[in-house]
N, C-alpha and C positions, 0 to 999 in steps of 0.2 A: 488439515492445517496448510493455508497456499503458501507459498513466497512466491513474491515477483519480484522480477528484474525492472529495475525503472533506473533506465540511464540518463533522461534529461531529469533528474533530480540530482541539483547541484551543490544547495547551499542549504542551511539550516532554514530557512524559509520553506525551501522545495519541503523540506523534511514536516512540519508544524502543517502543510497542505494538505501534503501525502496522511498525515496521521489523522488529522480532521476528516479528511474524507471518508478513512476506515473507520473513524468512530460514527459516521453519519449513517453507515450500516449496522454494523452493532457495536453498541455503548462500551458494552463489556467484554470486546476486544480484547486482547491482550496484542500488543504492536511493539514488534523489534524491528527498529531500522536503523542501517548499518550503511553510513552515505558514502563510506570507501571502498564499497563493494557494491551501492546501491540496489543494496540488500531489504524487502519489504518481510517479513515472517513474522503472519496474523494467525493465531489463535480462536478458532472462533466456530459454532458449528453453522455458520451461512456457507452459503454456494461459492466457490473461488468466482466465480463470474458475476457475483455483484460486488465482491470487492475489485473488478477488474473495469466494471463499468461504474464505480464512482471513481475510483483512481484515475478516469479517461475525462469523465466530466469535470475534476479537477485540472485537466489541462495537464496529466501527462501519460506518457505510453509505459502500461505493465506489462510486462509479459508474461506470464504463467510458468514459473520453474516446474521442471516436474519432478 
């Protein structure tokens, strides 16, 4: 289960971006984001590292909590 830290996510936009992108990996996600902590916590049994490299092709930096 990843979370990442995505601090240039600012605004309910950045949010609707970041979650699109996680569902461009898989659909059936489950995606908590929390933009006061810009807090990402995906549900999901894919690799933390493709949801780190769509969240980067979206145009913002994840960092991988551990």
């Amino acid at each position: 289960m990843p979370k990442f830290q995505v601090n240039d996510m600012t605004c309910g936009h950045c949010v609707a971006s970041v979650e699109k992108a996680v569902k461009g990996v898989d659909a059936s996600a489950v995606v908590k984001i929390d933009l006061g902590t810009h807090l990402v916590d995906i549900q999901s049994g894919k690799a933390a590292e493709e949801f780190a490299a769509a969240i980067d092709r979206a145009g913002y930096t994840g960092e991988l909590q551990a």
